[in-house]
C-alpha positions in Angstrom: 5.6 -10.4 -5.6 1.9 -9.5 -5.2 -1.0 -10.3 -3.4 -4.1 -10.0 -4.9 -6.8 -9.6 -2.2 -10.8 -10.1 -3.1 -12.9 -10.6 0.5 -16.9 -10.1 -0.4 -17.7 -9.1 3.0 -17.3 -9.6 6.4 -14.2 -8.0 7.2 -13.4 -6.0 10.4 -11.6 -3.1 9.4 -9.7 -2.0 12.6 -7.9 1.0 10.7 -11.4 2.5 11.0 -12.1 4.6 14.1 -15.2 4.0 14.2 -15.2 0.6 14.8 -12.3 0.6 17.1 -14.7 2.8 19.3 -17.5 0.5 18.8 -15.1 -2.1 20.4 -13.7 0.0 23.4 -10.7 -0.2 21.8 -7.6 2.7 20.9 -5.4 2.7 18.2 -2.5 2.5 20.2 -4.1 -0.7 22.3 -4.1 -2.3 18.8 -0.9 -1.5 17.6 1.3 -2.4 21.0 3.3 -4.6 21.0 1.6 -8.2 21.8 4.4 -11.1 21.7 5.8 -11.1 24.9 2.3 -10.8 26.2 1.5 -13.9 24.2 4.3 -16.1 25.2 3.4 -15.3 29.0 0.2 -16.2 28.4 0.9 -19.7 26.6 3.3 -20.4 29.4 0.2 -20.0 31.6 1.1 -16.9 33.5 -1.1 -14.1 32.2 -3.8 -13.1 29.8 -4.1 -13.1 26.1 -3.0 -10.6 24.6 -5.9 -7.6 23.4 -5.4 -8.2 19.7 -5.4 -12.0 20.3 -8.5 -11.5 22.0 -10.1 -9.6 19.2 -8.8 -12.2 16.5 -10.0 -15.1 18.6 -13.7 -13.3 19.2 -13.8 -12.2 15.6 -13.2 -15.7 14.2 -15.9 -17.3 16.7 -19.0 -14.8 15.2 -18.1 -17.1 12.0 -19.1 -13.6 10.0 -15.5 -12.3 10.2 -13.4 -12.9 7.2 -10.5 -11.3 7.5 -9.5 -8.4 10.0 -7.6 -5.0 8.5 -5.6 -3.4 10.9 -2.5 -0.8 11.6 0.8 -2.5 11.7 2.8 -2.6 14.9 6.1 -3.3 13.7 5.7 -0.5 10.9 5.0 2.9 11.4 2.2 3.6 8.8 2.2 0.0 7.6 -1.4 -2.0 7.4 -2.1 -5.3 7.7 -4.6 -7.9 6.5 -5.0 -11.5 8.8 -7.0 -13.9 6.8 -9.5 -16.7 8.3 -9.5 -19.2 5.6 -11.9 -21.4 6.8 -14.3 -18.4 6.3 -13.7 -17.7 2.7 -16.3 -18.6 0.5 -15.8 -19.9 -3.5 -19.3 -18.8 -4.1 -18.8 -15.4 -3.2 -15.6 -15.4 -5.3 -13.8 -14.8 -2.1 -9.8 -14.9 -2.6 -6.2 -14.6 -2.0 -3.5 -15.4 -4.3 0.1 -14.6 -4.0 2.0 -14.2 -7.3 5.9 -14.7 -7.3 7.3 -13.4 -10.5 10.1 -16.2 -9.4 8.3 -19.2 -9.8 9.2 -20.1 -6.1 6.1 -18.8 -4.9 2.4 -19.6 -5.7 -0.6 -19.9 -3.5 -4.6 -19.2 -3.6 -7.1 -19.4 -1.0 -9.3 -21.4 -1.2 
């Protein structure tokens, strides 16, 4: 299978730490682990989770794309969470999965 990734812009690149210190935030904030955090908060007994936080903010500039970030569950592992309301045709913005299967076969948008 592969992925084949083209985002013009607009992508907040939380690997960088640069930008993670432009958001107050540490590598190790980003890459805790955030489920039980989130069921507590849907169950309403807590706070969303810090990477939720981010997401949610991120999406609601409407400049955000997609966000690149550290994996938590892999050590080294890096991520890519796409908005795909965001994507635009016209800036040849895309994702497409490829299944050598068959079973498999998506593009955004």
């Amino acid at each position: 299978m592969t992925v084949d990734v083209s985002v013009g812009g607009g992508v907040l690149d939380l690997t960088d730490r640069g930008v993670r210190g432009a958001l107050g935030v540490t590598r190790n904030a980003i890459v805790a682990e955030w489920e039980p955090a989130m069921e507590t908060y849907l169950s309403g007994a807590g706070e969303m989770p810090l990477t939720q936080q981010i997401g949610q903010a991120a999406h609601l500039t409407g400049r955000v794309r997609a966000i690149y970030y550290p994996s938590a569950r892999y050590a080294g592992g890096l991520c890519l969470a796409v908005f795909p309301d965001r994507l635009s045709p016209a800036d040849e913005d895309r994702v497409a999965v490829n299944d050598s299967t068959g079973r498999l076969a998506q593009r955004l948008p």
